[in-house]
C-alpha positions as CSV (number, residue, x, y, z in Angstrom):
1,X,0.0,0.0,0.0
2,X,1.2,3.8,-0.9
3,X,2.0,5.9,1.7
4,X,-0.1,8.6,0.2
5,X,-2.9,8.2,1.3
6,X,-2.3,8.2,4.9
7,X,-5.5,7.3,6.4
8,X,-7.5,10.1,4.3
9,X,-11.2,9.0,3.1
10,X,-12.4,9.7,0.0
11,X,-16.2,9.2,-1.3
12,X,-16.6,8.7,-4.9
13,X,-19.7,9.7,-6.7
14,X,-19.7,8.6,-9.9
15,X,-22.5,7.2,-12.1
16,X,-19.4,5.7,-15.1
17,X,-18.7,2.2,-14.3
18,X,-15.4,2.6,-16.4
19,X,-14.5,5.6,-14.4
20,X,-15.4,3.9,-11.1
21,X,-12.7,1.5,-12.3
22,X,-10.5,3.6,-12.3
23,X,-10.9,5.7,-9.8
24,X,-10.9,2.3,-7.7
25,X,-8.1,1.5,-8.9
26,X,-6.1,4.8,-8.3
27,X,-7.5,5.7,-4.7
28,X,-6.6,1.8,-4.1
29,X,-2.8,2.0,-5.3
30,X,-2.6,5.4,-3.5
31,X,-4.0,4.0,0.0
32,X,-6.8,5.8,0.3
33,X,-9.9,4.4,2.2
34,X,-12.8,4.8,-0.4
35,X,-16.5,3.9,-1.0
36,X,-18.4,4.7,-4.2
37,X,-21.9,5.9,-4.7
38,X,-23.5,5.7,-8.1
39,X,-26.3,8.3,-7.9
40,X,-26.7,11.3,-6.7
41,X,-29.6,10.8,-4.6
42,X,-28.7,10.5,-0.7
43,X,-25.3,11.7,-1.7
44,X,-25.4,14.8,1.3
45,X,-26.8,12.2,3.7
46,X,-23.8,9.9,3.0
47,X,-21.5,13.1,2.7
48,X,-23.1,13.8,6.4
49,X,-22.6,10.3,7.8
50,X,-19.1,9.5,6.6
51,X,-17.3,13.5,6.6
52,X,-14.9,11.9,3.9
53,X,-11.8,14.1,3.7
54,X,-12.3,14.2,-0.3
55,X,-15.7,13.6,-2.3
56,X,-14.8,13.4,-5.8
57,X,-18.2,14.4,-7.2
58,X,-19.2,13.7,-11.0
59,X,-21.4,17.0,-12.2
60,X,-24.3,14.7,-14.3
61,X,-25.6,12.1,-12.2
62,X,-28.9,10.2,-11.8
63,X,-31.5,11.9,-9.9
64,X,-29.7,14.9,-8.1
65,X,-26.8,16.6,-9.8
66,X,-23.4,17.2,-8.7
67,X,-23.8,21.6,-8.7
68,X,-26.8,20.6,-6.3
69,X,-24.6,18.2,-3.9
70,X,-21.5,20.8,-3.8
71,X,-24.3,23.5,-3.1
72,X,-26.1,21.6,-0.6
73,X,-22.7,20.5,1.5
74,X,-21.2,24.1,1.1
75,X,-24.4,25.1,2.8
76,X,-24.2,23.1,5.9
77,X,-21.2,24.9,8.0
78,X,-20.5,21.1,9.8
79,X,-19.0,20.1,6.5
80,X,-16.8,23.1,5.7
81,X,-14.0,21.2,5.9
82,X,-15.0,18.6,3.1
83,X,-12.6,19.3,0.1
84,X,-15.2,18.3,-3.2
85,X,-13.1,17.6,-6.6
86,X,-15.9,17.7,-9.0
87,X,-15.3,16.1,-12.3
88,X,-17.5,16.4,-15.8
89,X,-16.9,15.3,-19.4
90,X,-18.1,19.2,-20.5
91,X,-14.8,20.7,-19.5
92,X,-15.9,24.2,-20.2
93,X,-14.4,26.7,-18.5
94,X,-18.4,27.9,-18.2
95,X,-18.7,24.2,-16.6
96,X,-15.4,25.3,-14.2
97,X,-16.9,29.0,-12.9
98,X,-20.2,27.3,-12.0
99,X,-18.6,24.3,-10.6
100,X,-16.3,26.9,-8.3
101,X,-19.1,29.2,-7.6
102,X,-21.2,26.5,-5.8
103,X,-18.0,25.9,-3.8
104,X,-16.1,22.9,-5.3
105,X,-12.3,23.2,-4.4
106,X,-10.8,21.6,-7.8
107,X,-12.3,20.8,-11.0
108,X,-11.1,18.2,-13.3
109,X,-12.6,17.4,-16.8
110,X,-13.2,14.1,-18.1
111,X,-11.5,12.0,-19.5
112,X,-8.7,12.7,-16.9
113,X,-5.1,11.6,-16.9
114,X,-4.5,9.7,-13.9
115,X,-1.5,11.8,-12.7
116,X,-3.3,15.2,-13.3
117,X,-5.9,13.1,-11.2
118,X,-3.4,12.3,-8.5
119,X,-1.9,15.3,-8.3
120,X,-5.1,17.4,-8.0
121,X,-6.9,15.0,-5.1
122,X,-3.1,14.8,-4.0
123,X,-3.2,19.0,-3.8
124,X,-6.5,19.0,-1.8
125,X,-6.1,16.4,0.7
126,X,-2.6,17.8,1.7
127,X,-4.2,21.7,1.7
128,X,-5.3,23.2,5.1
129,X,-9.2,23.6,5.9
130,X,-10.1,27.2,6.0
131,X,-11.1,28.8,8.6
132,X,-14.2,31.8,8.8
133,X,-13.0,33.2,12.3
């Protein structure tokens, strides 16, 4: 197991089998604890439960989108210190400002290289919560 991950937990919500592959298989390699939702629908509830360190959040999902999660955990102050990596296969910068707007910390557009991948969850997970004091 890589050092990398250090304990950190990430939640995965992604719809994409293949890219649930994937991402399994990175987070895995890396040694990062992991679980994978495919829908967005009791995503904030799980987000809640679990208070991943990461939630790598796919924009277009089944039944709640991703802008609605990010918006929905940004909004509950107990989870400010959830990083959220959203990812989408429109990788408009249009896609990018709306993403960051509702208060995503990174944004990655799909397909993805794995090291931009691992460098960007890499960049958020080592970054220091903010603090509104």
């Amino acid at each position: 197991m890589a050092e990398g991950g250090s304990g950190k937990s990430i939640l995965v919500i992604e719809d994409e089998d293949n890219i649930a592959i994937a991402l399994d298989y990175l987070l895995t390699r890396e040694g990062y604890r992991h679980e994978r939702m495919a829908t967005g629908a009791g995503a904030v509830e799980r987000v809640r439960e679990l208070r991943p360190d990461l939630v790598l959040l796919d924009v277009m999902l089944p039944e709640v989108s991703g802008y609605e999660i990010c918006q929905a955990v940004r909004m509950e102050p107990d989870l400010a210190d959830v990083r959220i990596l959203m990812m989408t296969a429109r990788g408009s910068a249009m896609e990018r400002r709306k993403g960051l707007a509702m208060g995503a910390d990174g944004f990655v557009s799909k397909p993805f290289e794995l090291a931009e991948l691992r460098a960007e969850v890499g960049r958020l997970l080592d970054a220091e919560p903010s603090t509104d004091d």
